[in-house]
C-alpha positions as CSV (number, residue, x, y, z in Angstrom):
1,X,-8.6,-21.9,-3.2
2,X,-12.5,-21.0,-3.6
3,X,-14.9,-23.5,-4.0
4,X,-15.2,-24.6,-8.1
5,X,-19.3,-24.3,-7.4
6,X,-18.8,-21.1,-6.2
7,X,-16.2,-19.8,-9.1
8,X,-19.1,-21.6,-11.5
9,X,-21.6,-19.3,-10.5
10,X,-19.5,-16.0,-10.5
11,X,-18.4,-17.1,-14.3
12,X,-22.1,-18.0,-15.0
13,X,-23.2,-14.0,-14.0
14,X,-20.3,-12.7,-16.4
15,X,-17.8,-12.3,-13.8
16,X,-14.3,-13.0,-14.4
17,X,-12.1,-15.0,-12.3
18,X,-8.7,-14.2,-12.0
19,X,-6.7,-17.5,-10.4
20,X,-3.6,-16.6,-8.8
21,X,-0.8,-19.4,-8.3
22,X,-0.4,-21.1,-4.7
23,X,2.7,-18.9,-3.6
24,X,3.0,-16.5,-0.7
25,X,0.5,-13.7,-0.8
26,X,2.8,-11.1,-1.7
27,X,3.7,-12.6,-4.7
28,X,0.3,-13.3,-5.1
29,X,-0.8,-9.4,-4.4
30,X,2.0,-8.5,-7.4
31,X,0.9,-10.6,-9.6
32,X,-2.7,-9.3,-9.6
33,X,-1.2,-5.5,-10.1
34,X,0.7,-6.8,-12.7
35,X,-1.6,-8.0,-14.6
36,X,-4.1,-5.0,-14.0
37,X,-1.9,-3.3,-15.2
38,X,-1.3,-5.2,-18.6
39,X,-5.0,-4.3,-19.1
40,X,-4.2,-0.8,-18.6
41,X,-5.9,-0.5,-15.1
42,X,-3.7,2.0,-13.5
43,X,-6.1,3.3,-10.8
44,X,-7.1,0.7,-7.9
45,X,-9.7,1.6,-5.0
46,X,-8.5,-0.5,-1.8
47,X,-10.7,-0.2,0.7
48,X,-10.4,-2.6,3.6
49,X,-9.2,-3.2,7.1
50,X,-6.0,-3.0,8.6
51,X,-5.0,-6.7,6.9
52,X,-5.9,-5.7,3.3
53,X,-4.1,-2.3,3.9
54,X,-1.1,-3.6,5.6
55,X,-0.4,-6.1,2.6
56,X,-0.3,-3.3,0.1
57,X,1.9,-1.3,2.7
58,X,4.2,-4.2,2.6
59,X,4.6,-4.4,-0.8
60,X,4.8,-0.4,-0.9
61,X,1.9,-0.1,-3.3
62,X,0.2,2.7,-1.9
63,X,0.4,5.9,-3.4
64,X,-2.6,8.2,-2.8
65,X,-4.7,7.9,0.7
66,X,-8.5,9.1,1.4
67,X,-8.8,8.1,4.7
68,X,-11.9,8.8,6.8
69,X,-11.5,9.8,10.4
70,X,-14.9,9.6,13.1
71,X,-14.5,11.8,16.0
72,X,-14.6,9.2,18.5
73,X,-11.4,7.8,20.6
74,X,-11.3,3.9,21.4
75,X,-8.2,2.2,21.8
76,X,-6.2,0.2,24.1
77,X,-3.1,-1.8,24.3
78,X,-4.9,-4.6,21.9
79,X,-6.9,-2.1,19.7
80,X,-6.1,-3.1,15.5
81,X,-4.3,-0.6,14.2
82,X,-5.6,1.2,10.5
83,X,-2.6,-0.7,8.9
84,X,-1.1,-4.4,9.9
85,X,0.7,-7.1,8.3
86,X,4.9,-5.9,9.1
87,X,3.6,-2.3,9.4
88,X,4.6,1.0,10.0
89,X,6.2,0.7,13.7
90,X,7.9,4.1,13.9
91,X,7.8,7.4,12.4
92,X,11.2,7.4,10.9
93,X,9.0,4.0,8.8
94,X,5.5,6.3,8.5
95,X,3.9,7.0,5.0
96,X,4.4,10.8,4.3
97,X,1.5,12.5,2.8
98,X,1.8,15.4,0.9
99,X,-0.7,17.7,-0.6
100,X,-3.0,17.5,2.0
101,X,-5.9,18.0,2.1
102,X,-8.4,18.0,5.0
103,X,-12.2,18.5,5.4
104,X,-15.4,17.2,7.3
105,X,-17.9,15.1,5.3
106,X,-20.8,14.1,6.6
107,X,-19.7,14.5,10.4
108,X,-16.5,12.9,9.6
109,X,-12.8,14.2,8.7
110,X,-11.7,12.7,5.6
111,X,-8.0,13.5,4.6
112,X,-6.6,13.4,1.1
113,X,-2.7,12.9,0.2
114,X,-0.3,11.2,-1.5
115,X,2.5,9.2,-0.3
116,X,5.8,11.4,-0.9
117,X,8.5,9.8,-2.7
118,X,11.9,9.0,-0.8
119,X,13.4,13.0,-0.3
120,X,10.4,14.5,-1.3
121,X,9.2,17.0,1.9
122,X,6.3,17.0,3.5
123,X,4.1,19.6,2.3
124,X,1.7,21.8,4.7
125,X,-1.6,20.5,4.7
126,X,-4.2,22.4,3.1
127,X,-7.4,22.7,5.1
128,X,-10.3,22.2,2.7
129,X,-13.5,25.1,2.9
């Protein structure tokens, strides 16, 4: 739904456009890993808020995290949560990380893992020196 000046000029600086068909976005989000994948792009960097993250939650398309944590607390009843669209409500529905790793970077906590397949345990994490 972009603008056709705007697609121009992205085309025009050697950037291809990748049109996705007007159906709902998750078939829309599935289409684009599909055909990533074709071109054998098998690694994708997401970074994004909560909206961006929660669609690839949906779809369950997340399968390594590096999240990074500040050390300061806000919140409230209203406050976005790291992950939207339907979400992770509960724990029994939470992404399970395994081979944690944790450290600080540059004041902040990042954490390493990858999302454990159904029946695979939780593994300890594995602070980082």
């Amino acid at each position: 739904t972009a603008p056709a000046d705007r697609i121009k000029r992205l085309e025009e600086r050697g950037i291809e456009v990748y049109r996705l068909q007007p159906v709902p976005w998750q078939e829309q989000l599935m289409a684009l890993l599909l055909e990533l994948g074709s071109r054998q792009m098998t690694n994708l960097l997401v970074e994004g808020g909560s909206l961006v993250l929660g669609a690839f939650a949906d779809i369950q398309a997340i399968d390594e995290v590096h999240t990074f944590i500040a050390p300061k607390f806000v919140g409230g009843k209203d406050a976005l949560s790291p992950i939207a669209g339907a979400g992770l409500a509960d724990m029994a529905t939470a992404l399970n990380l395994v081979d944690v790793g944790i450290n600080e970077l540059g004041g902040d906590v990042h954490v390493h893992g990858f999302v454990a397949k159904t029946g695979e345990p939780e593994a300890a994490v594995q602070p980082k020196a």
